[in-house]
C-alpha positions in Angstrom: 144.2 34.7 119.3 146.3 34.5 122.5 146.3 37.4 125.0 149.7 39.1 123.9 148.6 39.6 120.2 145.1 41.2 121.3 147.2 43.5 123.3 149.6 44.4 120.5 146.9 44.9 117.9 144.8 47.0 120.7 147.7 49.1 121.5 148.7 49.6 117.1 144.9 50.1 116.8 145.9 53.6 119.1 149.5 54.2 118.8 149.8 53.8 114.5 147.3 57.0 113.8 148.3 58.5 116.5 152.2 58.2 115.7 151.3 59.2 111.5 149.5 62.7 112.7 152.8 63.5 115.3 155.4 62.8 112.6 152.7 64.5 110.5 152.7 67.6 112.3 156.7 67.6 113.4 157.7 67.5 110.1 155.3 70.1 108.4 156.1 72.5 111.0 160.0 72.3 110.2 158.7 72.9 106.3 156.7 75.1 107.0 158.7 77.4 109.1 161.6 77.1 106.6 159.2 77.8 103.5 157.8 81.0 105.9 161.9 82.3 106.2 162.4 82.1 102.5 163.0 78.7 101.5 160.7 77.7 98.6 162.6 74.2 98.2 160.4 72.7 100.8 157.3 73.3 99.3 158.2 71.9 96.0 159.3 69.2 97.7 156.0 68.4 99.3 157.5 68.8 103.1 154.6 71.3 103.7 152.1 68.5 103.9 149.9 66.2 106.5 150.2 63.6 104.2 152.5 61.1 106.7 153.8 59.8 103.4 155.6 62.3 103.0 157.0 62.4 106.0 157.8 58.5 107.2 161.3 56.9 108.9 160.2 53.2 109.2 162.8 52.7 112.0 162.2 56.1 113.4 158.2 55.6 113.2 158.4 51.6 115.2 160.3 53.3 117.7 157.7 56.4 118.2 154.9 53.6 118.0 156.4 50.8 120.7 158.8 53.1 122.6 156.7 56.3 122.5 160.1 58.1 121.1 161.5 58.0 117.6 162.2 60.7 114.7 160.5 61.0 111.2 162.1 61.4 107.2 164.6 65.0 108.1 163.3 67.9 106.0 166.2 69.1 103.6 166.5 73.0 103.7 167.6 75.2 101.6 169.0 78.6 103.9 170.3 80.6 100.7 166.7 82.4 101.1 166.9 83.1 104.9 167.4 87.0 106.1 168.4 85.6 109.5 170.7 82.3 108.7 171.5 81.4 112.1 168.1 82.8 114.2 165.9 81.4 111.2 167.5 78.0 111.2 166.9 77.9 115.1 163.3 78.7 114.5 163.0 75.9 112.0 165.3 73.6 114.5 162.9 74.0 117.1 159.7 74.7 115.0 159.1 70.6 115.2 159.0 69.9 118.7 157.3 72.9 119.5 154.6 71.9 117.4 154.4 68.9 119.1 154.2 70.4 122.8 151.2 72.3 121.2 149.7 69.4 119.5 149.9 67.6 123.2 148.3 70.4 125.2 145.4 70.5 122.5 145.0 66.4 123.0 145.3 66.8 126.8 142.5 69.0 126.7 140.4 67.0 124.9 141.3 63.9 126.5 140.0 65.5 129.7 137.1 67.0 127.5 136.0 63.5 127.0 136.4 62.1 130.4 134.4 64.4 132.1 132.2 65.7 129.5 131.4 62.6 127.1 128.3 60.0 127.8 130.2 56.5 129.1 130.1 54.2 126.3 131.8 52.6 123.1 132.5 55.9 121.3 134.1 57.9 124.8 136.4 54.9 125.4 137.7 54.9 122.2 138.1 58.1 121.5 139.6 58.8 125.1 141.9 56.1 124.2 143.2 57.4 120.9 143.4 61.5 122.5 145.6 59.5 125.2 148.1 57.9 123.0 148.3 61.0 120.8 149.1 62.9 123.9 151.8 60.7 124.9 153.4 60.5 121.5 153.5 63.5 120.9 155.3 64.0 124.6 157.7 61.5 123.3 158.0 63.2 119.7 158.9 66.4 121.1 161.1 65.6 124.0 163.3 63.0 122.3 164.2 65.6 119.4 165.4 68.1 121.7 168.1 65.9 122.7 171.4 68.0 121.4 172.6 64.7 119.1 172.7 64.7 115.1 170.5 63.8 113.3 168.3 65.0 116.7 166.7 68.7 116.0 168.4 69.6 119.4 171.5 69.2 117.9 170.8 72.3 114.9 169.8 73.8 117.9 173.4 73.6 119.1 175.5 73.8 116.4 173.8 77.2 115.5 174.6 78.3 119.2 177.8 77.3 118.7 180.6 79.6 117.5 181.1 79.4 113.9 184.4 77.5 113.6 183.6 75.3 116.1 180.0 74.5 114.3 182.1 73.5 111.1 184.1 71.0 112.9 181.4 69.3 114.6 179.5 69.0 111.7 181.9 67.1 109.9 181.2 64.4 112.0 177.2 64.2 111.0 178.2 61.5 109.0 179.0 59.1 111.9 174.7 60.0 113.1 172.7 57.0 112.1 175.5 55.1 114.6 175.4 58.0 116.9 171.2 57.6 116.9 171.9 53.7 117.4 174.3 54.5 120.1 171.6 56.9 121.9 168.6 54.0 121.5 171.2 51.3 123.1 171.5 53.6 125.9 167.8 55.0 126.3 167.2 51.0 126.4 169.6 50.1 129.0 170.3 53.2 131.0 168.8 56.2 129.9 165.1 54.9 129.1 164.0 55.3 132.9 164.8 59.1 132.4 163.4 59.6 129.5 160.3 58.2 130.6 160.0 59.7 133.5 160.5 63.1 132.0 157.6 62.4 129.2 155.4 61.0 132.4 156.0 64.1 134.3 155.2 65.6 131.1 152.3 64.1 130.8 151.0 63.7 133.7 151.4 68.1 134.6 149.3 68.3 131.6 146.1 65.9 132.2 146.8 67.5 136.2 146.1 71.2 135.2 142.8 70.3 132.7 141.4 67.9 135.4 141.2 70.4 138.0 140.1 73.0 135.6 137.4 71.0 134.5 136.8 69.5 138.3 136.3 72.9 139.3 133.8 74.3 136.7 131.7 71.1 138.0 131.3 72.2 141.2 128.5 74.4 142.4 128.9 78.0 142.7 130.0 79.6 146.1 126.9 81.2 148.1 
């Protein structure tokens, strides 16, 4: 086995379970808040679920795995049930990548945990290793969908923002978003990507910042 397939079955080793609990989570959250405003549809539909079955975009879930941004199956709503139509289908908009922010915080936290904390050894790298990609993806996850683009959550962010005859307009054009969404990757690859990446870096790297020097600092020895 040559040097470049040990690294790409290394890095899937990480990335795929990693990338199947951040779609995992994204998607539930949107079902989950939905259900919560007074949709039931989603629950019969299975939506509100960790199973990443459930859940899965094969072109959206390569593109989270390899490119550390990518989107997941869209939960259908139903918003006959919701008291608050516009402010509830913000919520659910936004419940996704917010649930990814959180799920990053919680696996920078351990990450750290696990550096400073865990015996060196087999079981600390790996697990340190796996906490890392999680982190990152779900960085990624969250940051890419709040890009204001259909199918993009972002973009129910903005039409809802939006006043309500213009929001009827622009949504005639969701047809035209797979090639939109093609459109936004050709860009991210050739122009945009470096911006992207450096906002999830910053991201990420603000993150493992704050929990190293909290955890540097309850290592050193008290003042006298």
């Amino acid at each position: 086995m040559n040097e470049n397939m040990r690294s790409f079955l290394y890095q899937l080793l990480f990335s795929l379970p990693a990338t199947l609990l951040a779609i995992s989570i994204h998607e539930s959250a949107h079902a989950l808040v939905s259900y919560l405003c007074g949709d039931k549809q989603v629950k019969a539909d299975g939506r509100i679920s960790l199973n990443p079955f459930h859940h899965l975009d094969l072109v959206g879930t390569l593109c989270l795995i390899f490119f550390h941004f990518g989107w997941a199956k869209p939960v259908v709503v139903n918003t006959s049930g919701y008291r608050h139509k516009r402010l509830d289908f913000i919520l659910v908009a936004l419940a996704g990548p917010l649930s990814n922010f959180l799920l990053a915080v919680l696996s920078a936290f351990l990450e750290c945990l696990v550096y400073y904390k865990m015996t060196p050894g087999i079981p600390k790298a790996i697990l340190f290793q796996l906490l890392m990609c999680l982190t990152i993806i779900d960085i990624g996850l969250g940051v890419f969908n709040l890009i204001p683009i259909p199918p993009l959550d972002g973009s129910n962010v903005l039409f809802s923002l939006l006043p309500r005859s213009v929001s009827q307009k622009v949504r005639q054009y969701r047809r035209y978003s797979p090639f939109l969404l093609v459109i936004l990757l050709v860009a991210f690859s050739y122009i945009g990507g470096g911006l992207l990446s450096t906002v999830n870096t910053s991201i990420y790297n603000s993150l493992i910042g704050l929990f190293s020097g909290l955890f540097q600092a309850s290592a050193l020895p008290a003042a006298v």
